[in-house]
PDB file of N, CA, C and O in Angstrom:
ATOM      1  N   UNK A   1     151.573  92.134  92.828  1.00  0.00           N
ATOM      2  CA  UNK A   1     152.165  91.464  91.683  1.00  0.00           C
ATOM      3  C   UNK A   1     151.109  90.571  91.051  1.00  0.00           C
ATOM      4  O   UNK A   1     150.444  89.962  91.889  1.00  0.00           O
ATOM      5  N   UNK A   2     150.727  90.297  89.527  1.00  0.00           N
ATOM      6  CA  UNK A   2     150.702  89.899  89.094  1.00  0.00           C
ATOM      7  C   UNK A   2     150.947  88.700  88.095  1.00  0.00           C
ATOM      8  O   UNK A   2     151.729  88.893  87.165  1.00  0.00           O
ATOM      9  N   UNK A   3     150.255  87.337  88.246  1.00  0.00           N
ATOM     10  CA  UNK A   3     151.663  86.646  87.750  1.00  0.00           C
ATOM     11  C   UNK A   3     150.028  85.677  87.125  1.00  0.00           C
ATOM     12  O   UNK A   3     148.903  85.526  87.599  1.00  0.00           O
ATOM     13  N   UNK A   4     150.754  85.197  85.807  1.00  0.00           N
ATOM     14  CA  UNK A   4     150.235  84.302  85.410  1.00  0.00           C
ATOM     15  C   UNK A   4     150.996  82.843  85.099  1.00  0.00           C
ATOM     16  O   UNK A   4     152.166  82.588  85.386  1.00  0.00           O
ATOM     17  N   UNK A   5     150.146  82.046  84.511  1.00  0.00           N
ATOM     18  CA  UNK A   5     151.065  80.356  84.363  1.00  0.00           C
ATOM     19  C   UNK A   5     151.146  79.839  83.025  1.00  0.00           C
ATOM     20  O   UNK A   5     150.197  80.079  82.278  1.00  0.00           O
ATOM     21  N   UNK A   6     152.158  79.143  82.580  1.00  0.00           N
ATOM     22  CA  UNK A   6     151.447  78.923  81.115  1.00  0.00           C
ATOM     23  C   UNK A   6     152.093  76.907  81.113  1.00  0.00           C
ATOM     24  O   UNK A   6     153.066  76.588  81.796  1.00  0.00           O
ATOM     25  N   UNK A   7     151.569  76.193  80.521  1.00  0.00           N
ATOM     26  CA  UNK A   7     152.282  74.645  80.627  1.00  0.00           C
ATOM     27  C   UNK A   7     153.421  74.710  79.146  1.00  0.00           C
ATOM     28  O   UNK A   7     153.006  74.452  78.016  1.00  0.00           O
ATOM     29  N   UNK A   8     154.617  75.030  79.388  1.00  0.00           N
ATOM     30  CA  UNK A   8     155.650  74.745  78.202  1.00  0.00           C
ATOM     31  C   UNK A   8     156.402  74.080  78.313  1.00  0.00           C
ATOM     32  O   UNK A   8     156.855  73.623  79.363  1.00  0.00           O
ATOM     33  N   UNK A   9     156.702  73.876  77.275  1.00  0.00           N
ATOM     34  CA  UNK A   9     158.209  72.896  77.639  1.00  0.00           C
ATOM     35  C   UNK A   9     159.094  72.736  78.554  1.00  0.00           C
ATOM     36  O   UNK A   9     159.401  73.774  79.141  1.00  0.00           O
ATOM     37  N   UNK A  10     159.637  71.745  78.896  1.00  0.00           N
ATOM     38  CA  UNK A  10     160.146  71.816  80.541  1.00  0.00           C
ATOM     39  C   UNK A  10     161.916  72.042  79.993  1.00  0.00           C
ATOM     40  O   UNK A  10     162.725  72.115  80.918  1.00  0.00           O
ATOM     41  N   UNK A  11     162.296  72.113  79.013  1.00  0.00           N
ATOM     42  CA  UNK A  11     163.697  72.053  78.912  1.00  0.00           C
ATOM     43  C   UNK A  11     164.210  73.579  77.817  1.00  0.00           C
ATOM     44  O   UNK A  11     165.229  73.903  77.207  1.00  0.00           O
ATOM     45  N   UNK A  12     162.541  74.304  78.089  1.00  0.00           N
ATOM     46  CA  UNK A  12     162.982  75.821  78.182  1.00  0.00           C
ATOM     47  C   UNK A  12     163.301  76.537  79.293  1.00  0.00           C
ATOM     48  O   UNK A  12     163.573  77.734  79.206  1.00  0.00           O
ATOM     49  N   UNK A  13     163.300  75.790  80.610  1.00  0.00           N
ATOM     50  CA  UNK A  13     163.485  76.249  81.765  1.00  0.00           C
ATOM     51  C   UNK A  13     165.127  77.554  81.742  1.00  0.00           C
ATOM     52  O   UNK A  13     165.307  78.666  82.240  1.00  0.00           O
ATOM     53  N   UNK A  14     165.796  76.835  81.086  1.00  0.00           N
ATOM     54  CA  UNK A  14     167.157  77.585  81.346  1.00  0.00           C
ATOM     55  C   UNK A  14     166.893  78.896  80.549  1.00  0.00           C
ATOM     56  O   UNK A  14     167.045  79.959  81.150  1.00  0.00           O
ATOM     57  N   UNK A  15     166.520  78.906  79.278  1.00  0.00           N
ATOM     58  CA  UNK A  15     166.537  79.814  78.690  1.00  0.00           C
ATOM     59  C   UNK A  15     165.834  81.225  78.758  1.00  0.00           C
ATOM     60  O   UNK A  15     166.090  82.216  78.074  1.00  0.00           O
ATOM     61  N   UNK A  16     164.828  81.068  79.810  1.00  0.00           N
ATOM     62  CA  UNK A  16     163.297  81.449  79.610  1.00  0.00           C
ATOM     63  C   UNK A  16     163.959  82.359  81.382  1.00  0.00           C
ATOM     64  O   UNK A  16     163.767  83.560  81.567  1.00  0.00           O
ATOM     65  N   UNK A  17     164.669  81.484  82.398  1.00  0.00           N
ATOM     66  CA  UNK A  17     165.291  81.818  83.484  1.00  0.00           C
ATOM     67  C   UNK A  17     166.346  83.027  83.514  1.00  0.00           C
ATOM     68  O   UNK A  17     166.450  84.186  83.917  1.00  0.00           O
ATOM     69  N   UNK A  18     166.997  82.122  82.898  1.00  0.00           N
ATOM     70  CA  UNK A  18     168.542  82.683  82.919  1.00  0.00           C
ATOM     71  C   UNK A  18     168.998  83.375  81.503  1.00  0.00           C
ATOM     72  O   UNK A  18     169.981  84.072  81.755  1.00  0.00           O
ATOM     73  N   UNK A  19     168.626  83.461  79.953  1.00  0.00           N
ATOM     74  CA  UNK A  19     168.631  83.759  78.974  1.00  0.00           C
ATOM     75  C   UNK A  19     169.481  83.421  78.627  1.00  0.00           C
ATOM     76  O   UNK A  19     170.292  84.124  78.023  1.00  0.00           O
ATOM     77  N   UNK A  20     169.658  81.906  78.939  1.00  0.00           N
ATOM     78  CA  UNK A  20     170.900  81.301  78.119  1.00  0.00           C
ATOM     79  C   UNK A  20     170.406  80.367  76.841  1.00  0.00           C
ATOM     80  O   UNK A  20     169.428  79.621  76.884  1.00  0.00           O
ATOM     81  N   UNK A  21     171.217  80.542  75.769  1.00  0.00           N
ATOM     82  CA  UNK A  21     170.657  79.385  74.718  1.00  0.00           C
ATOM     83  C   UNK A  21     171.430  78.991  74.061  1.00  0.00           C
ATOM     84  O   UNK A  21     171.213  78.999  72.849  1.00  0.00           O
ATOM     85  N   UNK A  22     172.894  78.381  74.670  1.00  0.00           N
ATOM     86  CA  UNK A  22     173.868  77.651  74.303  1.00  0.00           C
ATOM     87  C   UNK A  22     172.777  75.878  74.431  1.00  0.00           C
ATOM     88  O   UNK A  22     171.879  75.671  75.248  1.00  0.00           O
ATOM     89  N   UNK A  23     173.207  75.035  73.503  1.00  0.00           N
ATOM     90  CA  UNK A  23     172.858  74.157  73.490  1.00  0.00           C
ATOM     91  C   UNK A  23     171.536  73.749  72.825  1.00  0.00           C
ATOM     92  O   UNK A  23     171.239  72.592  72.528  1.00  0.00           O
ATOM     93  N   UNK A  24     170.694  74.962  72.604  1.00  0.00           N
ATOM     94  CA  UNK A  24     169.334  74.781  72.100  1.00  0.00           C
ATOM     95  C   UNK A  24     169.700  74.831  70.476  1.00  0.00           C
ATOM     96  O   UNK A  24     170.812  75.158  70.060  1.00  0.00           O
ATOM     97  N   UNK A  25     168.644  74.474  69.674  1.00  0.00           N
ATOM     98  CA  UNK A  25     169.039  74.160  68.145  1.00  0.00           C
ATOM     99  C   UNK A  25     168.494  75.547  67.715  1.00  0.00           C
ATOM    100  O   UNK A  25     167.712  76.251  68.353  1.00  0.00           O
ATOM    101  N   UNK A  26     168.991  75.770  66.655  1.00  0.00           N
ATOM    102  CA  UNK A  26     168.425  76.713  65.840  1.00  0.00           C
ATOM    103  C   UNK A  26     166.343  77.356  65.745  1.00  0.00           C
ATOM    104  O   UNK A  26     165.829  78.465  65.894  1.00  0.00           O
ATOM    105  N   UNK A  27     165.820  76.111  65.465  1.00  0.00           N
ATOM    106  CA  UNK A  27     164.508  76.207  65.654  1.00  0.00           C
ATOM    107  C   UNK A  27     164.201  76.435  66.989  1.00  0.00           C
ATOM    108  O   UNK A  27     163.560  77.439  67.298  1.00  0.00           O
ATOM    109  N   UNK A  28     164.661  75.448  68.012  1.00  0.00           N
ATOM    110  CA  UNK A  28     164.429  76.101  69.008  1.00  0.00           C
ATOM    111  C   UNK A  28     164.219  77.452  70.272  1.00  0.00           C
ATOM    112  O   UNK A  28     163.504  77.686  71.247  1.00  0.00           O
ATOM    113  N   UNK A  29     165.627  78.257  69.314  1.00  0.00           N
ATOM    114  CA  UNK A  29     166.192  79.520  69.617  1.00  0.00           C
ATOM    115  C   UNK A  29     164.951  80.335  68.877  1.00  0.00           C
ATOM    116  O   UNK A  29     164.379  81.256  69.461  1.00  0.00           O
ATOM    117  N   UNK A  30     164.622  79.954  67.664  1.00  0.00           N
ATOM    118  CA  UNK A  30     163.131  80.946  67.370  1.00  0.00           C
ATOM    119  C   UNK A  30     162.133  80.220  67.756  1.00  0.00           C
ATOM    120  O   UNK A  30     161.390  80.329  66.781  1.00  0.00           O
ATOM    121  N   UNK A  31     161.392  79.303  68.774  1.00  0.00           N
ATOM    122  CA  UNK A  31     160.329  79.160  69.172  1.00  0.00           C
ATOM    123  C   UNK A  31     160.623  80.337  70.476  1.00  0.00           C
ATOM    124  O   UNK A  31     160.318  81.529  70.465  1.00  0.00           O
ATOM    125  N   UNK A  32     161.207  79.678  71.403  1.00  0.00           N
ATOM    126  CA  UNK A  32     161.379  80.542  72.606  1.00  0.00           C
ATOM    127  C   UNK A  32     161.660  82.090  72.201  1.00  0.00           C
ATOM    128  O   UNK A  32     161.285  82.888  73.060  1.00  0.00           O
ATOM    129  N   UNK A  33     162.224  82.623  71.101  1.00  0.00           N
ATOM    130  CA  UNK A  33     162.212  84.016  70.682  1.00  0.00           C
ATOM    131  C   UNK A  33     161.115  84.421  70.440  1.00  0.00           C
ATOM    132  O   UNK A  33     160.861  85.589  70.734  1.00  0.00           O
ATOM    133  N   UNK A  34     159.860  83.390  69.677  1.00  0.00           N
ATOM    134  CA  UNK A  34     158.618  83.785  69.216  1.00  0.00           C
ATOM    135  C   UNK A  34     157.875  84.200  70.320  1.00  0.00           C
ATOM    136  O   UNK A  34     157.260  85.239  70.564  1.00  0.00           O
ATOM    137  N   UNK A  35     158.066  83.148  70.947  1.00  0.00           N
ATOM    138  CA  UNK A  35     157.395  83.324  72.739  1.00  0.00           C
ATOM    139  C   UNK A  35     157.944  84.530  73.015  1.00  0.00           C
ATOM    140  O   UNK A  35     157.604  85.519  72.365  1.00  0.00           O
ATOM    141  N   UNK A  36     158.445  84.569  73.561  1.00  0.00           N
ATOM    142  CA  UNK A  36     159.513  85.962  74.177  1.00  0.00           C
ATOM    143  C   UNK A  36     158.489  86.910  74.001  1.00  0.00           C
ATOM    144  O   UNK A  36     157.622  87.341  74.761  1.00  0.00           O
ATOM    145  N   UNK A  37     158.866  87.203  72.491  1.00  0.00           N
ATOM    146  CA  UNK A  37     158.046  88.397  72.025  1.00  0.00           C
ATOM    147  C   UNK A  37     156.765  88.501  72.008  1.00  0.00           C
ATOM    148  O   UNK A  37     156.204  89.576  72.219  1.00  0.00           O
ATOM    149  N   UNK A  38     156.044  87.235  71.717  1.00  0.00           N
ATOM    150  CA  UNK A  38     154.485  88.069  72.466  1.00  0.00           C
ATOM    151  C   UNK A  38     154.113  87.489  73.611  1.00  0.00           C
ATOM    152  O   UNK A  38     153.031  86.908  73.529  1.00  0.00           O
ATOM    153  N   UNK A  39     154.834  87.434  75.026  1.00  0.00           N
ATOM    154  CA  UNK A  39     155.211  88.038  75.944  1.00  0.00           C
ATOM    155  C   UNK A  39     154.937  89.443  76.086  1.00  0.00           C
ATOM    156  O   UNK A  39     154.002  90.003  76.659  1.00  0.00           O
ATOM    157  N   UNK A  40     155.912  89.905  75.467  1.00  0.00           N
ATOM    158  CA  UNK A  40     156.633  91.377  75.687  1.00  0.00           C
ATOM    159  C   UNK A  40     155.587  92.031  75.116  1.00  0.00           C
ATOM    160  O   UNK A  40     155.250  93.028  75.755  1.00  0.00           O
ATOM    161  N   UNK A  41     154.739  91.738  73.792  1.00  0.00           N
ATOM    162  CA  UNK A  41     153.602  92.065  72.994  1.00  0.00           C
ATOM    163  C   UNK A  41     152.742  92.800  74.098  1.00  0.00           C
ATOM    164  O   UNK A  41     152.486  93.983  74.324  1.00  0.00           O
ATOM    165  N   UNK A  42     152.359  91.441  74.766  1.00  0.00           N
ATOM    166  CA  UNK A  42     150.880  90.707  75.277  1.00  0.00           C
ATOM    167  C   UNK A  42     150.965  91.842  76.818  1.00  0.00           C
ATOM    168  O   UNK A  42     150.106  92.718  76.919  1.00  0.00           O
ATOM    169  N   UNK A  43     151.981  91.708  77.844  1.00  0.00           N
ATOM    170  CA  UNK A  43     152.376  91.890  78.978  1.00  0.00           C
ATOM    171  C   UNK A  43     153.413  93.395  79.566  1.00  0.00           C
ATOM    172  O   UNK A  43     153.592  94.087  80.569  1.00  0.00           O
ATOM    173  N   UNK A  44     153.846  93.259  78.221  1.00  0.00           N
ATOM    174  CA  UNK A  44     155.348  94.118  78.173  1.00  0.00           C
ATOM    175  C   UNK A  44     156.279  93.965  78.490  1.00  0.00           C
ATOM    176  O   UNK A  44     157.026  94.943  78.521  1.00  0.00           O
ATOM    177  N   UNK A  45     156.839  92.507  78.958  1.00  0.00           N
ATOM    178  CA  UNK A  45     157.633  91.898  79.370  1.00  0.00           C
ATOM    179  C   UNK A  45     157.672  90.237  79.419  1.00  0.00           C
ATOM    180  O   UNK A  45     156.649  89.564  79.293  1.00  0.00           O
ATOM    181  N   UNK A  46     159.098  89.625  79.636  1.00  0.00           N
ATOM    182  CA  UNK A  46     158.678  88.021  79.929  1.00  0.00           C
ATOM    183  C   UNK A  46     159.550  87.889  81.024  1.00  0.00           C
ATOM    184  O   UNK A  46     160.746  87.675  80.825  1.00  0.00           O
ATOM    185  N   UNK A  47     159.123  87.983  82.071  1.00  0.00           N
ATOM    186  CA  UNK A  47     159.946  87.631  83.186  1.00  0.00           C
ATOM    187  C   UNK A  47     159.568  85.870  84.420  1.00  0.00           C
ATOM    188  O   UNK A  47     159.249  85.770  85.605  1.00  0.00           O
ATOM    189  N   UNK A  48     159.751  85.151  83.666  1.00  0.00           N
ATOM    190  CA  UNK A  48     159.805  84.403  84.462  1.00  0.00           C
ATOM    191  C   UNK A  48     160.324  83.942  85.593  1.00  0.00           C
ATOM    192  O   UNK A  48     161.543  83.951  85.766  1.00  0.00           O
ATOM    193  N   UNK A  49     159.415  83.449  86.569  1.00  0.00           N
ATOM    194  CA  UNK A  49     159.466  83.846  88.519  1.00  0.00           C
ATOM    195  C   UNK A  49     160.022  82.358  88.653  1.00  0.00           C
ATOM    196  O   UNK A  49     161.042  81.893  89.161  1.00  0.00           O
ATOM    197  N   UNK A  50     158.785  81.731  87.902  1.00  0.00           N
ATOM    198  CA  UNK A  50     158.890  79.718  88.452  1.00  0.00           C
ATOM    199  C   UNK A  50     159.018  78.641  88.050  1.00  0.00           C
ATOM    200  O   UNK A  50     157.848  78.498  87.696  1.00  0.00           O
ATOM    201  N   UNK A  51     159.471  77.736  87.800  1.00  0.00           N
ATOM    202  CA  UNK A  51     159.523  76.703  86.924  1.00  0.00           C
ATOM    203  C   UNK A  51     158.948  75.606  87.906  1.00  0.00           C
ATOM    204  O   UNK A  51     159.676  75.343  88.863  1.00  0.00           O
ATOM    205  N   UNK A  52     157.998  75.068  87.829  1.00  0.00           N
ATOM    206  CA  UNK A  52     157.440  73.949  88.736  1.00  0.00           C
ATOM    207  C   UNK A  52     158.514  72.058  88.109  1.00  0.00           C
ATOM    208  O   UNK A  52     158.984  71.546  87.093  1.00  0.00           O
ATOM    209  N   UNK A  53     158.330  71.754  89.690  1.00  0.00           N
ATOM    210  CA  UNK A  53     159.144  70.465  89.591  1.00  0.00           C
ATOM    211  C   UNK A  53     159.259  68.985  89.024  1.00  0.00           C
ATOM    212  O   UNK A  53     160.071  68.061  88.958  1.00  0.00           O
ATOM    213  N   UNK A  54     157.625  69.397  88.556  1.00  0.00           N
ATOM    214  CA  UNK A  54     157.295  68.777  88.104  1.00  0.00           C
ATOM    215  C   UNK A  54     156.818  68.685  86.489  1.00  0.00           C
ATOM    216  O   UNK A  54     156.364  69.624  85.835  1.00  0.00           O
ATOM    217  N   UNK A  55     157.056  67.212  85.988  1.00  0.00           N
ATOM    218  CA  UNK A  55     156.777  67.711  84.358  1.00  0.00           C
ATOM    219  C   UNK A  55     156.059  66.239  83.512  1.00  0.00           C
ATOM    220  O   UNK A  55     156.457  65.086  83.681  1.00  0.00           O
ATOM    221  N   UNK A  56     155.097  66.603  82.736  1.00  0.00           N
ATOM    222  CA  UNK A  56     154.619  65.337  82.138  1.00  0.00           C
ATOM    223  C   UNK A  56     154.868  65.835  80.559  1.00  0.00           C
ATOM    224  O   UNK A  56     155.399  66.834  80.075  1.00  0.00           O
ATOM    225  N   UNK A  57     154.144  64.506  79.925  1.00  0.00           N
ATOM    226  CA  UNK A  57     153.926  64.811  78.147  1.00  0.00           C
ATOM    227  C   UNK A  57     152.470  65.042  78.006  1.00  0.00           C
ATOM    228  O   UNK A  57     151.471  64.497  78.474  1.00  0.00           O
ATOM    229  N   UNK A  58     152.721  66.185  77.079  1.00  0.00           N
ATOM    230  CA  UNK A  58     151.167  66.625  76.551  1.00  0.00           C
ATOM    231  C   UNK A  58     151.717  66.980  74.915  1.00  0.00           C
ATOM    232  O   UNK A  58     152.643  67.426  74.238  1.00  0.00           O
ATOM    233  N   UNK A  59     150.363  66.403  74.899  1.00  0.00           N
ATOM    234  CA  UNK A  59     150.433  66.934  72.632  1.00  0.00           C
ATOM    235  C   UNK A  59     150.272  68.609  72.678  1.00  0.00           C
ATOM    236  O   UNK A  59     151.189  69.333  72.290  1.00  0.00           O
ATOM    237  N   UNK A  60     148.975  69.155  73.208  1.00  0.00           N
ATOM    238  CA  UNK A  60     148.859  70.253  73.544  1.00  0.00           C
ATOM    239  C   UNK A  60     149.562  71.280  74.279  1.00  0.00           C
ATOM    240  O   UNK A  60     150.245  70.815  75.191  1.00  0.00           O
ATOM    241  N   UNK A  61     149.589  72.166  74.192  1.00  0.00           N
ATOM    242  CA  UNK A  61     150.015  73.176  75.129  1.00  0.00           C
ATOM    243  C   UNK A  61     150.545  74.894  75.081  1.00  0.00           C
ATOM    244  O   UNK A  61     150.224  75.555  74.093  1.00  0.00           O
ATOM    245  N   UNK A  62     151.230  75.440  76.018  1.00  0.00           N
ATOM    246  CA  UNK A  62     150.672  76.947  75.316  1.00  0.00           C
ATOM    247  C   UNK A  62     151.894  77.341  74.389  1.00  0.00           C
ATOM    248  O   UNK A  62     152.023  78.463  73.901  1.00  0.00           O
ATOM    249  N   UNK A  63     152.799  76.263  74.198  1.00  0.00           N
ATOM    250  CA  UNK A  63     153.979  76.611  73.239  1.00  0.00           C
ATOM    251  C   UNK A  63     153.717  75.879  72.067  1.00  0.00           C
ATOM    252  O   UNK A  63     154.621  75.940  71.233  1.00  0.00           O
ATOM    253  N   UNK A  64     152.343  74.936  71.651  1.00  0.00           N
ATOM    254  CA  UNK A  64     152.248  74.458  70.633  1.00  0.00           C
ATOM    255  C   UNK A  64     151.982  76.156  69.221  1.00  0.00           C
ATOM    256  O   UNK A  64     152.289  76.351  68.045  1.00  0.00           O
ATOM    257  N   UNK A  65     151.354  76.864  70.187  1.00  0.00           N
ATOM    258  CA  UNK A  65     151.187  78.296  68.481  1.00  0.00           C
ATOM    259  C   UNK A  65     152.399  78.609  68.271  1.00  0.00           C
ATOM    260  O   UNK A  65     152.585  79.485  67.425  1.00  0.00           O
ATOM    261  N   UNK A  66     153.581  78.017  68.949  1.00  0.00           N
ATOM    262  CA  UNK A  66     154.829  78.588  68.133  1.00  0.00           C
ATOM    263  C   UNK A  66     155.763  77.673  67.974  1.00  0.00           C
ATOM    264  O   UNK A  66     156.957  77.721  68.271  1.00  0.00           O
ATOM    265  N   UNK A  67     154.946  76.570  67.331  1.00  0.00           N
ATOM    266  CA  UNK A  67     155.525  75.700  66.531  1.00  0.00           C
ATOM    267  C   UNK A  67     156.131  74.316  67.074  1.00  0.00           C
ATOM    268  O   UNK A  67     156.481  73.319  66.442  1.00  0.00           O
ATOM    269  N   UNK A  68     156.138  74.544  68.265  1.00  0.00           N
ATOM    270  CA  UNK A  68     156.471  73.283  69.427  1.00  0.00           C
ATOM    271  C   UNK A  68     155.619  71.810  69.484  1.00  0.00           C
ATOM    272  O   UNK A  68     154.546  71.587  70.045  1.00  0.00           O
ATOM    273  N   UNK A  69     156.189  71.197  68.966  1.00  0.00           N
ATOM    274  CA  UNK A  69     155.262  69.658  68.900  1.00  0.00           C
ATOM    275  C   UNK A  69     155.262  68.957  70.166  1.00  0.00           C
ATOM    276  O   UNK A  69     156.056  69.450  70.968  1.00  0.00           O
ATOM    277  N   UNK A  70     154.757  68.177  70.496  1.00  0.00           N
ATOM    278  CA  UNK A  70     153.975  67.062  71.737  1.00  0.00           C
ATOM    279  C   UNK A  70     155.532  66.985  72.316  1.00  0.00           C
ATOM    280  O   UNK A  70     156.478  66.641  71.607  1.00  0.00           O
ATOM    281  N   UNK A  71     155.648  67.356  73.707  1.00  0.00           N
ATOM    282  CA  UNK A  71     156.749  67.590  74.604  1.00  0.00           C
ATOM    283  C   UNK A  71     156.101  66.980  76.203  1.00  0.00           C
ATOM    284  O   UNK A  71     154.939  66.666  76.464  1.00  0.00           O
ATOM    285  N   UNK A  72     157.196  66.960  77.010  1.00  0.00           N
ATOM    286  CA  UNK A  72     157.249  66.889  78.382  1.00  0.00           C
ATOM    287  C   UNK A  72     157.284  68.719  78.548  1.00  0.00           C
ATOM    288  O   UNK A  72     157.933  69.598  77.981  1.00  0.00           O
ATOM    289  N   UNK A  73     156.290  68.718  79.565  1.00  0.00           N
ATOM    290  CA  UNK A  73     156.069  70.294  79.778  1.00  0.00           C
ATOM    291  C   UNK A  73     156.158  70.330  81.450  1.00  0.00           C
ATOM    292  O   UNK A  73     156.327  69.259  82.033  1.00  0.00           O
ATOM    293  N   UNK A  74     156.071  71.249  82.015  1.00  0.00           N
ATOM    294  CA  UNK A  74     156.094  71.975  83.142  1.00  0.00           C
ATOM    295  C   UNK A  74     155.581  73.225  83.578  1.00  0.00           C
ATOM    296  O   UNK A  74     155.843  74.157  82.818  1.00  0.00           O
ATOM    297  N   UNK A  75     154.844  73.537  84.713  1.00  0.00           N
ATOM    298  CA  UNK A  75     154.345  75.067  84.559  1.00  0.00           C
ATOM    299  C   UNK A  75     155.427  75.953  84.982  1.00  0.00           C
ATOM    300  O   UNK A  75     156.260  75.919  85.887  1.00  0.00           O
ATOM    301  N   UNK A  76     155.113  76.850  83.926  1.00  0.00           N
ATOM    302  CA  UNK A  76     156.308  78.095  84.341  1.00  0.00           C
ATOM    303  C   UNK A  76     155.396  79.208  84.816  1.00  0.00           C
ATOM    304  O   UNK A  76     154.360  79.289  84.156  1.00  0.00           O
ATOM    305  N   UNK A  77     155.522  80.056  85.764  1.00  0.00           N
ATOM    306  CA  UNK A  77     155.307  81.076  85.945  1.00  0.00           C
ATOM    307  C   UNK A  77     155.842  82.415  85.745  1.00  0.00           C
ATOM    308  O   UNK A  77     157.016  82.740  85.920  1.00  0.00           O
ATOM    309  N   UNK A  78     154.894  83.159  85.368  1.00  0.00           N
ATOM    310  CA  UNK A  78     155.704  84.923  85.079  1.00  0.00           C
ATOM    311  C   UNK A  78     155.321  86.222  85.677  1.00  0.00           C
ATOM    312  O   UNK A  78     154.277  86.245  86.329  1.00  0.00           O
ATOM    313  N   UNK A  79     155.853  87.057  85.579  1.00  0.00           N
ATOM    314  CA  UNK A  79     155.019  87.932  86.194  1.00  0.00           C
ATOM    315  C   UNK A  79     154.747  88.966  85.467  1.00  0.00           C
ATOM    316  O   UNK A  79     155.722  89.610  85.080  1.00  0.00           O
ATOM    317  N   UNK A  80     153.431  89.421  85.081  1.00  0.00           N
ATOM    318  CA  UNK A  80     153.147  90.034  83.973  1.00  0.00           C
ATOM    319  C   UNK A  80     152.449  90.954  84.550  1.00  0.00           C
ATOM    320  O   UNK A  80     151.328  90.901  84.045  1.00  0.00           O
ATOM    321  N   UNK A  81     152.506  92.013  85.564  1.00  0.00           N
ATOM    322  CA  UNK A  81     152.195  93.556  86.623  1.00  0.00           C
ATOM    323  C   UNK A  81     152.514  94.219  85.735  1.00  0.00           C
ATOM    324  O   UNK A  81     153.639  94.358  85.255  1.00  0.00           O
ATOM    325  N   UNK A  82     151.316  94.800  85.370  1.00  0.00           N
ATOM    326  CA  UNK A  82     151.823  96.465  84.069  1.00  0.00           C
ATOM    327  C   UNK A  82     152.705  97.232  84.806  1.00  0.00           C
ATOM    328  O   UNK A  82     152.591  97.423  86.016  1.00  0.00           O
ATOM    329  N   UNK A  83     153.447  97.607  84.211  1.00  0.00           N
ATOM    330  CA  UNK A  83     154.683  98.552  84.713  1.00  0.00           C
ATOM    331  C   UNK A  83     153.736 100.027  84.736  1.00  0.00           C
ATOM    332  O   UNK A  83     154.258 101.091  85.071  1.00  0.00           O
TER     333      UNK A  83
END
């Protein structure tokens, strides 16, 4: 297996897990969709394995190219094994 890490937002955890997005706002529902898809682009999939327990604030990070401003982030892990 293959798995890489990326630092995003820590309160995409549910959505990104479980593919739930009751509660998220409109913009939000297309950042994490933007993600999604190049994911799926990049990998051929977005399957996220991990959400680490830990979480700080960064201005930067790998959800800022899709539009995400200075957040509390967390590493998520995925597993991105060519099928």
């Amino acid at each position: 297996m293959q798995t890489e890490t990326f630092e995003l937002p820590t309160h995409w955890a549910i959505a990104l897990n479980y593919g739930e997005m009751d509660g998220y706002e409109d913009e939000e529902i297309e950042q994490i969709e933007d993600f999604t898809a190049y994911m799926v682009k990049k990998y051929g999939g977005c399957w996220c394995l991990e959400v680490s327990n830990d979480r700080w604030f960064q201005h930067r990070h790998d959800a800022s190219d899709f539009g995400v401003l200075a957040t509390d982030v967390s590493t998520f892990t995925f597993d991105v094994t060519p099928e």
